[in-house]
VMD Tcl script that builds the backbone (N, CA, C; Angstrom):
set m [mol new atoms 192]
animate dup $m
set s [atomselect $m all]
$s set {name element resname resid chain x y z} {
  {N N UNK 1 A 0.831 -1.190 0.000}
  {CA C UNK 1 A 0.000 0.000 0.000}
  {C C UNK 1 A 0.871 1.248 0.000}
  {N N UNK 2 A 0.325 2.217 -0.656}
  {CA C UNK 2 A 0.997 3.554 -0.781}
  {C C UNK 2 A 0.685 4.109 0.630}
  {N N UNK 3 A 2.170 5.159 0.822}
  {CA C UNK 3 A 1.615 6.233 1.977}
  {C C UNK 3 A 1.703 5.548 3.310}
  {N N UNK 4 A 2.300 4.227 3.602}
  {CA C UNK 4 A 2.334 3.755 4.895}
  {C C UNK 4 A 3.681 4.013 4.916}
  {N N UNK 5 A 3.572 4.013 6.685}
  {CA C UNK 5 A 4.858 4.402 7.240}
  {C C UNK 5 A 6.351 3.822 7.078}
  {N N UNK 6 A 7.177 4.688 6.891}
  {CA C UNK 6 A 8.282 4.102 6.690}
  {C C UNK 6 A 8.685 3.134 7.679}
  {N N UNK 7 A 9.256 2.174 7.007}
  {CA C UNK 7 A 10.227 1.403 8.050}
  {C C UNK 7 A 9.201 0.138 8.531}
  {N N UNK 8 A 7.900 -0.143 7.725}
  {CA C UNK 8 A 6.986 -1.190 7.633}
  {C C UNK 8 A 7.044 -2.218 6.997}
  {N N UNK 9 A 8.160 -2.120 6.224}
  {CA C UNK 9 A 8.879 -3.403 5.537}
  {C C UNK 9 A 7.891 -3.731 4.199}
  {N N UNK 10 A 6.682 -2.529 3.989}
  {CA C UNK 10 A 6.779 -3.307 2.233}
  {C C UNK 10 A 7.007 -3.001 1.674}
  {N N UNK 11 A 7.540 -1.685 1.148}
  {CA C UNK 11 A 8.809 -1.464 0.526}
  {C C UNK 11 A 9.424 -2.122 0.194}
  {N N UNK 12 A 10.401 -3.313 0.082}
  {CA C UNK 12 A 10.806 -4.554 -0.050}
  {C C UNK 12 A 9.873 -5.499 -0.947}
  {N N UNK 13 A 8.852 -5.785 -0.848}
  {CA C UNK 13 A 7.977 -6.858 -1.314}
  {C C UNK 13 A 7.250 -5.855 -2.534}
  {N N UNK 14 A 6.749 -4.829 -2.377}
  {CA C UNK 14 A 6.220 -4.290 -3.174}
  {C C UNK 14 A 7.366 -4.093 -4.119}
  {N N UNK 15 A 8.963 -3.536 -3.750}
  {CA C UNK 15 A 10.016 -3.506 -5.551}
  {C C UNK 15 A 9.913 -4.917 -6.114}
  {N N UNK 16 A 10.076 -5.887 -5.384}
  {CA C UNK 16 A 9.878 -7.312 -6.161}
  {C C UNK 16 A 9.230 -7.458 -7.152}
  {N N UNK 17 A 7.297 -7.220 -6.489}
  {CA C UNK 17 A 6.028 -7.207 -7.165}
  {C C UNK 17 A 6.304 -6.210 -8.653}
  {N N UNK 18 A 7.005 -4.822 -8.277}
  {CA C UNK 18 A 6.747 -3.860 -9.247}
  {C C UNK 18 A 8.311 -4.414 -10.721}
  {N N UNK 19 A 8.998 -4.752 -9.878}
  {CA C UNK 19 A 10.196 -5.384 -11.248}
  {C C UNK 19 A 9.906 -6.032 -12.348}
  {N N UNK 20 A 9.190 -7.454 -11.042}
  {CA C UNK 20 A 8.610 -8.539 -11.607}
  {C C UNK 20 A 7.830 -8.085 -13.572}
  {N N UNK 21 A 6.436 -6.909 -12.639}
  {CA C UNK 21 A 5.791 -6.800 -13.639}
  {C C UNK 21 A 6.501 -6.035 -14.830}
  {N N UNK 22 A 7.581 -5.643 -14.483}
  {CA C UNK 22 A 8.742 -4.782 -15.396}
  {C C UNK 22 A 9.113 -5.571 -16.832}
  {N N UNK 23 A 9.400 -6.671 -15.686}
  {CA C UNK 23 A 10.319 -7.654 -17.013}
  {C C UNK 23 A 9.191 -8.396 -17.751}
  {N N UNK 24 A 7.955 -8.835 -17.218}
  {CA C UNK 24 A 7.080 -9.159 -18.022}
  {C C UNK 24 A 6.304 -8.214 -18.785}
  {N N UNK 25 A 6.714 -6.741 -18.621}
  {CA C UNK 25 A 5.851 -6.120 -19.749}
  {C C UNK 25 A 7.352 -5.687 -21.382}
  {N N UNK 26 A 8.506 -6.390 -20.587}
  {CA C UNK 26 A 8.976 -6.630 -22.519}
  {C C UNK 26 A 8.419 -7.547 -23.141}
  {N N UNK 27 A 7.636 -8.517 -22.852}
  {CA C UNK 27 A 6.678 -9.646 -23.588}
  {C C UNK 27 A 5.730 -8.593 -24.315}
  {N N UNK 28 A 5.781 -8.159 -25.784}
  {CA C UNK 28 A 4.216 -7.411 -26.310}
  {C C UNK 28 A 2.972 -8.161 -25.985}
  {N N UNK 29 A 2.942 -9.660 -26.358}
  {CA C UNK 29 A 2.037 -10.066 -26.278}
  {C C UNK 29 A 1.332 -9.848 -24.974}
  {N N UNK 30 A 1.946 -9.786 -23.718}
  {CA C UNK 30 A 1.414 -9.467 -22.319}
  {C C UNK 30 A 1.071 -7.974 -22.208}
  {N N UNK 31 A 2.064 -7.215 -23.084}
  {CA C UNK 31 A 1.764 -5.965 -22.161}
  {C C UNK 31 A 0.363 -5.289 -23.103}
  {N N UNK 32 A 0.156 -6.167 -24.310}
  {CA C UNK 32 A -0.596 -5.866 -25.063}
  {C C UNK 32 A -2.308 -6.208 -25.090}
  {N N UNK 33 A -2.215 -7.708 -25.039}
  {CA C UNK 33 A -3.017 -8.653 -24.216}
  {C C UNK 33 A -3.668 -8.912 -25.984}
  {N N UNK 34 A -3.006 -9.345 -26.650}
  {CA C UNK 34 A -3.955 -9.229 -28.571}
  {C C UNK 34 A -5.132 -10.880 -28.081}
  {N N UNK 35 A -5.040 -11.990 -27.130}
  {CA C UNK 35 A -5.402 -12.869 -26.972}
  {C C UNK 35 A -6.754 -12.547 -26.424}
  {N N UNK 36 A -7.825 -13.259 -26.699}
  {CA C UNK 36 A -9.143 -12.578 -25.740}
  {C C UNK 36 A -9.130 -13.845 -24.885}
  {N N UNK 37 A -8.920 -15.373 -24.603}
  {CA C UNK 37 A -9.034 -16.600 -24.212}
  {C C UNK 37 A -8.089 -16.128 -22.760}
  {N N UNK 38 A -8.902 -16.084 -21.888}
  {CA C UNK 38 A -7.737 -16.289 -20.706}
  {C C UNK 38 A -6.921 -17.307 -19.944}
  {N N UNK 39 A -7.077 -18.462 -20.826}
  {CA C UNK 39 A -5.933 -19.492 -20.811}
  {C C UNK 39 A -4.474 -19.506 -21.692}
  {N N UNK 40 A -4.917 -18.750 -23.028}
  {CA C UNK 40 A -4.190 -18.434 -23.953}
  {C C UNK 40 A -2.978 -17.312 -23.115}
  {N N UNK 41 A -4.006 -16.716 -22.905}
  {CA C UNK 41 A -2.869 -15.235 -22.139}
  {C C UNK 41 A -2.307 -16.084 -20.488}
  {N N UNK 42 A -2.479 -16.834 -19.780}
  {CA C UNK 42 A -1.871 -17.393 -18.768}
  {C C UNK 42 A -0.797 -18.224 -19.328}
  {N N UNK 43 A -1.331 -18.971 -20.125}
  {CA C UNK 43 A 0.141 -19.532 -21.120}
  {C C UNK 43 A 1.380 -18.653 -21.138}
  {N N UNK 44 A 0.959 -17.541 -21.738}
  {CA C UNK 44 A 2.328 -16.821 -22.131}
  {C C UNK 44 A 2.749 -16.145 -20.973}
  {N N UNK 45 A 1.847 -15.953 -19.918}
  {CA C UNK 45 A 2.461 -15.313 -18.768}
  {C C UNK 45 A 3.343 -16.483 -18.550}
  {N N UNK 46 A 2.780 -17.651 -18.561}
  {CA C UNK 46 A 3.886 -18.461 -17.905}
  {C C UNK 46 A 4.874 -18.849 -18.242}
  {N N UNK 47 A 5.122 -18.353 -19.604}
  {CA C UNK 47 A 6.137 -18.526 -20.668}
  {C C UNK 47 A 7.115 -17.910 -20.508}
  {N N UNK 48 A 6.839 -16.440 -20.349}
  {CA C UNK 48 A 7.388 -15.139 -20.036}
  {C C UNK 48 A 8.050 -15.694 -18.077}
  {N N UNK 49 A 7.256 -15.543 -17.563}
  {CA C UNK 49 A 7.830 -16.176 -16.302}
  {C C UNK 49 A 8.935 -17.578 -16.701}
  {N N UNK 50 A 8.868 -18.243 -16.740}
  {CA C UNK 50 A 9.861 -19.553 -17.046}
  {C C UNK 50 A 11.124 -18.693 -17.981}
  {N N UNK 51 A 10.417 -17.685 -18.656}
  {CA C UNK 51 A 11.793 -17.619 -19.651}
  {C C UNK 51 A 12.458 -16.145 -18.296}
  {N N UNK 52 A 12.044 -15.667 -18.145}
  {CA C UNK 52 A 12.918 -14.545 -17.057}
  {C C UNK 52 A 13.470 -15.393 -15.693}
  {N N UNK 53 A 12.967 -16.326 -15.738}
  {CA C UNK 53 A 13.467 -17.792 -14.596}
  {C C UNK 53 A 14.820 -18.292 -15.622}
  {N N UNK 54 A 14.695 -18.783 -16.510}
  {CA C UNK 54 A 15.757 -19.058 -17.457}
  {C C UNK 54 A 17.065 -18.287 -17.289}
  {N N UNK 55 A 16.787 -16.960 -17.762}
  {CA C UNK 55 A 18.138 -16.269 -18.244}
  {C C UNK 55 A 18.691 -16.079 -16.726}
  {N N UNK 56 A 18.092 -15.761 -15.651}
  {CA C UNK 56 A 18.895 -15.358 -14.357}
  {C C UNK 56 A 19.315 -16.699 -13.980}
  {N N UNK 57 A 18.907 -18.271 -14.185}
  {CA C UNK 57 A 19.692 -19.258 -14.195}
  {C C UNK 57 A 21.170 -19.209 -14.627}
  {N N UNK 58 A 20.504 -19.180 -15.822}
  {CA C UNK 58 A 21.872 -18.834 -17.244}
  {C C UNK 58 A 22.837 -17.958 -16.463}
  {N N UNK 59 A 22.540 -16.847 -16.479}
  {CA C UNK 59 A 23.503 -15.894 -15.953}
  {C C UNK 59 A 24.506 -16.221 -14.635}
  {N N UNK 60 A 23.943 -16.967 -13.453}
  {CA C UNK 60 A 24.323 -17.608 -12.824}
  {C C UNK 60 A 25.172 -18.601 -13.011}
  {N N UNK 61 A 24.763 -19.337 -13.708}
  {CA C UNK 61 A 26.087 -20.234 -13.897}
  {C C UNK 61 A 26.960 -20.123 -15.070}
  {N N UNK 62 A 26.909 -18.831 -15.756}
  {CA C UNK 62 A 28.224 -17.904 -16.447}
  {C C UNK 62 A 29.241 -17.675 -15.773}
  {N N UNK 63 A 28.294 -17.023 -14.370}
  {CA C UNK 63 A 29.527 -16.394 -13.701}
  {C C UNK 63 A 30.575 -17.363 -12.437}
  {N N UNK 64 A 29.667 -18.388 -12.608}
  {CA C UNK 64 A 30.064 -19.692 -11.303}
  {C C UNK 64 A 31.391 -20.275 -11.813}
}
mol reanalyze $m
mol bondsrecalc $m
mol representation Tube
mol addrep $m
């Protein structure tokens, strides 16, 4: 929630929430929504999720 007091700790959980939706709006198809089927569009969310799960794998064991 906006406007609560500092030092309440969601600050923290809420940058997660707000990144999260960051990296899933370079997907057009998500940030666009061209699908009207809302299984169709959970698909690709989950696509989009698995693939931003992917590359920070990847990246990880580049640098290992």
């Amino acid at each position: 929630m906006r406007r609560t007091k500092h030092g309440s700790g969601l600050g923290r959980w809420r940058w997660v929430a707000e990144r999260t939706f960051a990296w899933l709006n370079q997907f057009r198809r998500l940030r666009v929504r061209y699908d009207k089927r809302a299984d169709i569009h959970q698909a690709f969310l989950s696509l989009g999720c698995v693939w931003i799960c992917w590359q920070s794998l990847r990246k990880g064991w580049m640098t290992a």
